[in-house]
N, C-alpha and C positions, 0 to 999 in steps of 0.2 A: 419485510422482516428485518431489515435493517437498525432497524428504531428500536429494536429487541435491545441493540448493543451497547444502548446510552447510558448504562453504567457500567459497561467493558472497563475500564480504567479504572474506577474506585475498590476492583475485584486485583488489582495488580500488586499486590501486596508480598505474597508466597514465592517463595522460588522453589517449583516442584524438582525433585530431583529425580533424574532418569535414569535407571539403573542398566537398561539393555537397550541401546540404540540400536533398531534391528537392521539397518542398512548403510550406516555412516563410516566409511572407509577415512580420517583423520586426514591421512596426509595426503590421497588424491584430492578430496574435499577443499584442506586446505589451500591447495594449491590454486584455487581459482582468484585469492584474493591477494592483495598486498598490502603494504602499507600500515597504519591504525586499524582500519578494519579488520587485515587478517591478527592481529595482537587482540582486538577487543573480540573478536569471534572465537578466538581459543580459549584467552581467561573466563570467557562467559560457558563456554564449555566445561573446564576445570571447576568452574563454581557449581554448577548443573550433573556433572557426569561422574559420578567415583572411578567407572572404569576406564576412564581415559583422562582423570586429573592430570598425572604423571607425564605421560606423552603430550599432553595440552598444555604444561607448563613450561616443558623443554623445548617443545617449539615455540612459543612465546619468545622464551627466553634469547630462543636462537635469534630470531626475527628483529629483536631490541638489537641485539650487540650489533648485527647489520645492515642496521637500515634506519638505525634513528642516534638520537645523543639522548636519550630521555632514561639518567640513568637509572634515577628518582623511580620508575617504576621496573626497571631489570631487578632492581634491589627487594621490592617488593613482592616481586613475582619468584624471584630465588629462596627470599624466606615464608611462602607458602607454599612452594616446592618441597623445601627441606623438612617442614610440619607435616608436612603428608608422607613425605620419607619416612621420616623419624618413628612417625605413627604406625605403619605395615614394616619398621626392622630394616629398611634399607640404607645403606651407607647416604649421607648425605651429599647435595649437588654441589659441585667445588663452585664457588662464585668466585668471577674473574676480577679482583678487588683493583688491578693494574689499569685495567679497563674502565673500570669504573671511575678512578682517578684522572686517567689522561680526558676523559669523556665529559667529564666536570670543568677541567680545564681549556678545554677545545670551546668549550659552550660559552665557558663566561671571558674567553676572550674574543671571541666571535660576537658576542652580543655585542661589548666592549666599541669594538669593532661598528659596527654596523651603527651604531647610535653617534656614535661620532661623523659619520657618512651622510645620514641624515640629517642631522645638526643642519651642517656643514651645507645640505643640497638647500637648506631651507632658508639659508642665508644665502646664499644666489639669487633664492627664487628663480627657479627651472623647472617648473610642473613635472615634465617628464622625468628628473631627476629623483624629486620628491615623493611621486608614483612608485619607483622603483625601490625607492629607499624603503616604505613601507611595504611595499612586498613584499621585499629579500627580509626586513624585521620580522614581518608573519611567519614567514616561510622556515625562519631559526626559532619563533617560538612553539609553533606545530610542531617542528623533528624534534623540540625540549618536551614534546608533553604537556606544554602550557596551550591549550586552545582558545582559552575565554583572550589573552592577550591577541593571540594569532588572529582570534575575529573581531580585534577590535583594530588592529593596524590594516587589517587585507578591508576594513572598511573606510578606514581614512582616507585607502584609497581614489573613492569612489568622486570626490573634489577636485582631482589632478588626471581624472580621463581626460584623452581629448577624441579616441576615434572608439570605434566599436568591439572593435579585437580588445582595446582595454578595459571596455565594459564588462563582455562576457567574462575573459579573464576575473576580474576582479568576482563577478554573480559564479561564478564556479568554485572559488577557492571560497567565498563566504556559505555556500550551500553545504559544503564538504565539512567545513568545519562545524556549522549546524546542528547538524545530521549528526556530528558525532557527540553534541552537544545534547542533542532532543531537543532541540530549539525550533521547530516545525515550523512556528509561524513566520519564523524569518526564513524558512529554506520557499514559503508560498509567496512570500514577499520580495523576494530576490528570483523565483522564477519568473515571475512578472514582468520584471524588469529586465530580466534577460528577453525574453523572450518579445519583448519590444523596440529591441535593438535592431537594426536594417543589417541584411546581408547575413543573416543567422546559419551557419553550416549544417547539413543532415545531423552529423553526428551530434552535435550541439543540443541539436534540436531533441535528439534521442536523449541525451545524460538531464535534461531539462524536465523529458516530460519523467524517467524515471525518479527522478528527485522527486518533483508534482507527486506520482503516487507511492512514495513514501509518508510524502508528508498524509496525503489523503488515508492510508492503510492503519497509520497512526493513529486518525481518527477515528477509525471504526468507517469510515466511508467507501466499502467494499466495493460498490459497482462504481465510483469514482475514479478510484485505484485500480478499478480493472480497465477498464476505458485507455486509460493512460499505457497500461502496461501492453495491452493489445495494439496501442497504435505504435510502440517502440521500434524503429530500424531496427534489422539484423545489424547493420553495421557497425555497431554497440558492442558486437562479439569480437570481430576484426582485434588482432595482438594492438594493431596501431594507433586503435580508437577505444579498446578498450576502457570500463568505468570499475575496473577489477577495486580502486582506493574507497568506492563504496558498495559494492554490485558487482555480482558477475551474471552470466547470460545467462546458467541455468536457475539464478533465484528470481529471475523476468518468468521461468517458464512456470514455476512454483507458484511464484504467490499471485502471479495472472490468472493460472488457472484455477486456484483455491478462488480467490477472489469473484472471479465470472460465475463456475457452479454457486458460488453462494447469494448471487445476487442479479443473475440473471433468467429470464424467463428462459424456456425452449428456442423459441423462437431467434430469440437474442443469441441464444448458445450458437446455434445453427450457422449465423449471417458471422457473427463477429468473431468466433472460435475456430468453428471445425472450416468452415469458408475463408480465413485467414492467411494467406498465403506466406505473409509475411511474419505471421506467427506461429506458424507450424513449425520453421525455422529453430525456432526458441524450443518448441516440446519435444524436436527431436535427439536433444540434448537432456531432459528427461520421460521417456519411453513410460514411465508409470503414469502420470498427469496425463499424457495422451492418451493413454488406455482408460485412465479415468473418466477424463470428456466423454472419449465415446461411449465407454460403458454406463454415462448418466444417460445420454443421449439418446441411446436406445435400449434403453428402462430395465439393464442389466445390473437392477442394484443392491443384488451379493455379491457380486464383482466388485462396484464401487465401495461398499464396505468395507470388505476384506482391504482394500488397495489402502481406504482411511487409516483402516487400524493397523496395517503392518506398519505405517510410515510416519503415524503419529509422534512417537518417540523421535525421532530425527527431525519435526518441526519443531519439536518443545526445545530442542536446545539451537534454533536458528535466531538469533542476533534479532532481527526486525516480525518476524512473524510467531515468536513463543508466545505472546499476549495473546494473539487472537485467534489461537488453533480453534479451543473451545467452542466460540464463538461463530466462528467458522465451518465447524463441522456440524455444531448444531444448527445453522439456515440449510447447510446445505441438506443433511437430513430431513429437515423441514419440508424443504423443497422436493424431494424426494417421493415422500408421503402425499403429497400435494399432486403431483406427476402422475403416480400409482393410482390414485383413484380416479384423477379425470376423466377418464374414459367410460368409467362404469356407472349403471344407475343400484348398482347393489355391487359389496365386495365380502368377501369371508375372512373374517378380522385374523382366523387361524392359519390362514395360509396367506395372508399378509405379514403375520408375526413372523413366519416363517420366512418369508422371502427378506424382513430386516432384522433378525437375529435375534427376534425377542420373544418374551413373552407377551400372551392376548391383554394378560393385565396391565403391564407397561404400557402395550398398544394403545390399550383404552385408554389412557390417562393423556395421553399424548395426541392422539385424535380429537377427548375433547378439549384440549390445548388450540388445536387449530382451530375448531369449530369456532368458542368462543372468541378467538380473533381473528375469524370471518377470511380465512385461508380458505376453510370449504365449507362448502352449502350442502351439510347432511346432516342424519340425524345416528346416533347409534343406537342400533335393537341390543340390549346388555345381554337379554337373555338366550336369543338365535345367535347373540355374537356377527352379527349383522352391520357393515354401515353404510346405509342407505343415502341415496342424493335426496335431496328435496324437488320435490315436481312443482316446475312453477306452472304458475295458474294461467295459464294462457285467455281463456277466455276473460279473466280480471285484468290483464293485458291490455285485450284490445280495446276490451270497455273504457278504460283506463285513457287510453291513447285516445277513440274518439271524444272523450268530454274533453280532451287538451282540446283537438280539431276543431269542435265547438266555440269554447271558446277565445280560439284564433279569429275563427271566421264573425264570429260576432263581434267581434273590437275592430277589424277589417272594414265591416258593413258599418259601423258606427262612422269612423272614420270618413269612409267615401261621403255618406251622408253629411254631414257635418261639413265638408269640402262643396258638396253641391248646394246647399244653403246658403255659405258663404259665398259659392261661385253668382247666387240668385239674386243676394242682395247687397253686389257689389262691396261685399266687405276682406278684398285681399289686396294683396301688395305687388304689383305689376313691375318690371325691369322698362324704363326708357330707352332708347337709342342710344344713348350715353353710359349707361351702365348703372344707372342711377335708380334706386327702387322709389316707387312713389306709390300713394296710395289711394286708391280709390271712394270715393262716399256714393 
């Protein structure tokens, strides 16, 4: 069902707007992240949310003045603050212009600064020098807002490694920056490479495969991305390991388990989900998703619906999973309906309609959706409102199977034959003593 999704992205045009998120609490929410994330997660909010523009702008705003020098965008986000003010009658948001000022100057003499440093290391020639020079340069064009520079110096790095710690280093800060970029194929490119490095840490190992399935989720490559996100440590959640600058632990448990219902069999669900010890961890940080699981798992799926549609609105406006809700819910639905009938050699399309919140007529339209791509092997009675499995022909079966049998055995019989002929009239190729083939007349 996956393949369904191969023009997911060409459909990424719209930015729907969500008028009642029915479960998104702003500021415990935001608090799981920091950094560019937690800024890009708000204003993506304020663009997405009328009812929470205001509050989403002012924590933005907050989060610039403390934690970055990027004033180029405080500026920007004050005067789409103040538009939205102005617009619902409210006094406008006082912009700290002093701030703004010193913040300007702290930057461009720090840059100043730092490039004179590097010069300087690169006239030595000191590798380790040089490495560092480029770092701390990244590391001041990231907190400016400038990311395309930042990954372009945190990868010059990559010349003046000498030991492993400066590889990952270096494959972490170019994923981070990526990622914020949408630059996927370098965050798959740089996992690689991290991940080939000897002496790689747990937690490492976790923010590596996390990255992995972003990039995969991006794609539309849902069991991919889930694979990854199911093998993630807990230890990811840890204050001290935490990967909060892209990821927090409960969007591991979100888009894991969106991910797995949409692209895993039962079976699958069973071994790598609900049998997951180490990922149970993650869904107990959100309690809906594991009710979800279960309630696909054991074919409770007006539970599973309902749980869809309360929380839809609160994906639509998540940073990395808004593209592919749709898409998302529609396998998992799929899968669903697929589930539902297994069992049966006859089903009553009205009390299927019933158990997924529709009408018979939708139903039908959508059953023969499966049919003709061969998700299930039935046929629908329109007018009993019936749909029926297909009875395979067993007896066509076996008939079937012994002509293969047949002719196995007679290409067998030829063969042997054909060997004892040859054996008759001394016409094969013999091993010598020596190891030497020789042949006989």
């Amino acid at each position: 069902m996956e393949d369904s999704n191969a023009n997911a992205k060409r459909k990424r045009t719209l930015d729907i707007i969500v008028d009642s998120p029915n479960n998104l609490d702003l500021d415990s929410y935001i608090a799981n992240y920091k950094g560019h994330t937690k800024v890009d997660r708000l204003l993506f909010i304020a663009k997405r949310c009328p009812p929470l523009q205001i509050d989403a702008y002012k924590l933005a705003l907050q989060e610039l003045r403390d934690s970055s020098l990027d004033h180029n965008k405080y500026l920007n986000t004050a005067n789409k603050l103040n538009e939205v003010l102005t617009s619902q009658g409210y006094p406008s948001y006082p912009v700290d212009n002093a701030w703004v000022e010193t913040t300007q100057k702290r930057a461009k003499a720090a840059l100043e600064r730092l490039e004179v440093e590097l010069k300087n290391f690169k006239n030595n020639l000191i590798k380790e020098s040089i490495r560092m020079g480029h770092n701390d340069l990244g590391d001041h064009y990231y907190n400016c807002g400038n990311p395309t520079n930042a990954l372009k110096c945190f990868s010059r790095t990559r010349d003046y490694c000498t030991t492993s710690k400066h590889v990952i280093e270096m494959c972490l800060n170019v994923i981070k920056v990526s990622i914020e970029l949408g630059n996927f194929s370098h965050v798959h490119s740089y996992v690689i490479k991290a991940e080939s490095t000897p002496d790689i840490q747990p937690v490492v190992q976790a923010k590596l495969k996390v990255a992995a399935a972003l990039a995969h989720l991006d794609s539309n490559k849902y069991k991919q991305a889930a694979n990854l996100f199911l093998e993630t440590s807990f230890e990811i959640s840890h204050p001290q390991n935490n990967y909060s600058e892209v990821i927090s632990p409960n969007d591991i448990a979100v888009y894991g388990g969106l991910c797995a219902l949409a692209s895993f069999d039962r079976k699958q669900l069973k071994k790598q989900v609900i049998d997951n010890t180490e990922f149970k961890q993650f869904l107990e940080l959100e309690p809906h998703i594991r009710e979800l699981i279960y309630g696909f798992y054991n074919s409770k799926y007006s539970i599973v619906l309902d749980i869809l549609e309360r929380w839809k609105n609160d994906y639509l406006l998540d940073l990395h999973l808004h593209n592919h809700v749709e898409s998302l819910y529609d396998n998992i639905r799929k899968k669903a309906l697929v589930q539902y009938f297994s069992p049966f050699l006859t089903v009553d399309m009205n009390k299927m309609a019933q158990s997924f919140g529709t009408t018979v007529q939708k139903l039908e339209r959508e059953l023969a959706k499966l049919i003709t791509e061969n998700h299930i092997q039935a046929r629908i009675d329109s007018h009993k409102k019936i749909l029926c499995a297909k009875q395979q022909d067993h007896r066509s079966g076996i008939f079937q199977k012994s002509l293969k049998m047949g002719d196995e055995y007679e290409q067998s019989t030829n063969a042997m034959l054909l060997r004892m002929n040859l054996l008759k009239m001394n016409l094969i190729v013999q091993t010598n003593q020596k190891g030497e083939g020789s042949r006989r007349h």
